[in-house]
C-alpha distance (Angstrom), angle and dihedral (degrees) to the residues before:
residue distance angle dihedral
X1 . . .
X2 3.86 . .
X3 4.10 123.8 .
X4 2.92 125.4 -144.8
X5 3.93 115.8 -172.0
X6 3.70 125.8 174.5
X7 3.98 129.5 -164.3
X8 3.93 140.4 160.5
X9 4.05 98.9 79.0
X10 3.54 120.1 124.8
X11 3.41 144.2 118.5
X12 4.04 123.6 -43.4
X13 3.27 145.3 164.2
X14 4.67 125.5 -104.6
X15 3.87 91.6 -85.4
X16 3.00 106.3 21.7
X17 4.06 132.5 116.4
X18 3.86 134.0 -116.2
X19 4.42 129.2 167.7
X20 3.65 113.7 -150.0
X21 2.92 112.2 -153.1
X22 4.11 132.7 -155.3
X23 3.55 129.2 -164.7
X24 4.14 120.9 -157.5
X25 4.29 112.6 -153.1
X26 3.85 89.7 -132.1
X27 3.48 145.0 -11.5
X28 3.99 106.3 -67.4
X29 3.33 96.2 100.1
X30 3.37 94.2 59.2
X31 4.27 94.5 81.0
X32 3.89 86.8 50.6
X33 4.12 133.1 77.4
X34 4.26 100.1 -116.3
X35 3.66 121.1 -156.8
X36 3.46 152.2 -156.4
X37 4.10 125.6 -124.4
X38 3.40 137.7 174.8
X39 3.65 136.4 -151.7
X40 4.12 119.8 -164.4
X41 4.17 111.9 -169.3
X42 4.11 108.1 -89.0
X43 3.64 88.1 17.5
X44 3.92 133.4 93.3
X45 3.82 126.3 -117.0
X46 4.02 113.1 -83.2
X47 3.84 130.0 -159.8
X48 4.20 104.7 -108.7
X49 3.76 99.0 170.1
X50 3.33 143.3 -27.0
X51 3.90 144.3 178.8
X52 3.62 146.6 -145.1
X53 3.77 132.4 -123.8
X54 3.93 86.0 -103.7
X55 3.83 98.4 42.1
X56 3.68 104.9 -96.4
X57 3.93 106.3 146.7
X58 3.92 138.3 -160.7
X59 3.61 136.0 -165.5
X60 3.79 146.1 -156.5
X61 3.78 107.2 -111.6
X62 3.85 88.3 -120.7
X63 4.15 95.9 57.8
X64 4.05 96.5 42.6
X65 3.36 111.2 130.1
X66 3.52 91.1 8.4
X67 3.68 107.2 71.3
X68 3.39 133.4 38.6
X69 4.22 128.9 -156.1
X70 3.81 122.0 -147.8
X71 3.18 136.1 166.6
X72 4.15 128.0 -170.6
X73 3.91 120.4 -159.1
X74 3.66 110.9 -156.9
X75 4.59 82.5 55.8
X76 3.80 94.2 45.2
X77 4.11 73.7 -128.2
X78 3.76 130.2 160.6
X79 3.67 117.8 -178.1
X80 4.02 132.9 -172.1
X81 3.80 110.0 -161.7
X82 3.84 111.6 -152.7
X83 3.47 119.2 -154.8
X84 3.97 135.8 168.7
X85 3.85 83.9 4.2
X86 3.80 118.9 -166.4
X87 3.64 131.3 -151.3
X88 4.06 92.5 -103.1
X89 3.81 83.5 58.5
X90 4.51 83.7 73.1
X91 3.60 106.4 117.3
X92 3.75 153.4 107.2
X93 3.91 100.7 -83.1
X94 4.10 114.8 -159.9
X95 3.42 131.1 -177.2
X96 4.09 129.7 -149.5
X97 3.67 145.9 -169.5
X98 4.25 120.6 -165.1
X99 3.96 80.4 -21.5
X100 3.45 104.0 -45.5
X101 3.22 112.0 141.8
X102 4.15 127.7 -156.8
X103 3.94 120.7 -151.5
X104 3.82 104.4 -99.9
X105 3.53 137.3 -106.6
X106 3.86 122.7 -126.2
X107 3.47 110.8 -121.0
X108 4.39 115.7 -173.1
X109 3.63 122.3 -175.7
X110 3.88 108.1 -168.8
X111 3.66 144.4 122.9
């Protein structure tokens, strides 16, 4: 059975900076690409990031720039850094390996 366990949301200000982080139970997930989704309320989940088993990344039009996918090996670690965050950025961010899926982390962007 593979965890997936994310942390780092919280509350934060329009410009300001959070990491998400997402820790895998295991090494599995290391021979897939893992990504990052998002889920705002009324609206379905959308692709953010995500990144291959060699490092190759891909963004959302609406985070480039912005955010920033990474992923370290020996941790079983995937991060999301955050920065000049926006108000459309609120949501419940999730992130997933070979579809599995970790609980969320609340992320709020408001002053």
């Amino acid at each position: 059975q593979v965890r997936l366990v994310e942390s780092g949301g919280g509350l934060v200000q329009p410009g300001g900076s959070l990491r998400l982080t997402c820790a895998v139970s295991g090494s599995i997930c290391s021979i897939y690409r893992m990504a990052w989704f998002r889920q705002s309320p009324g609206k379905e989940r959308e692709l953010v990031a995500r990144i291959s088993s060699s490092g190759s990344t891909n963004y959302v039009d609406a985070v480039k720039g912005r955010f920033t996918i990474s992923r370290d090996e020996a941790k079983n670690t995937v991060y999301l850094q955050m920065n000049s965050l926006k108000p459309e950025d609120t949501a419940v961010y999730y992130c997933t390996c070979n579809n599995w899926w970790g609980q969320g982390t609340e992320v709020t962007v408001s002053s």
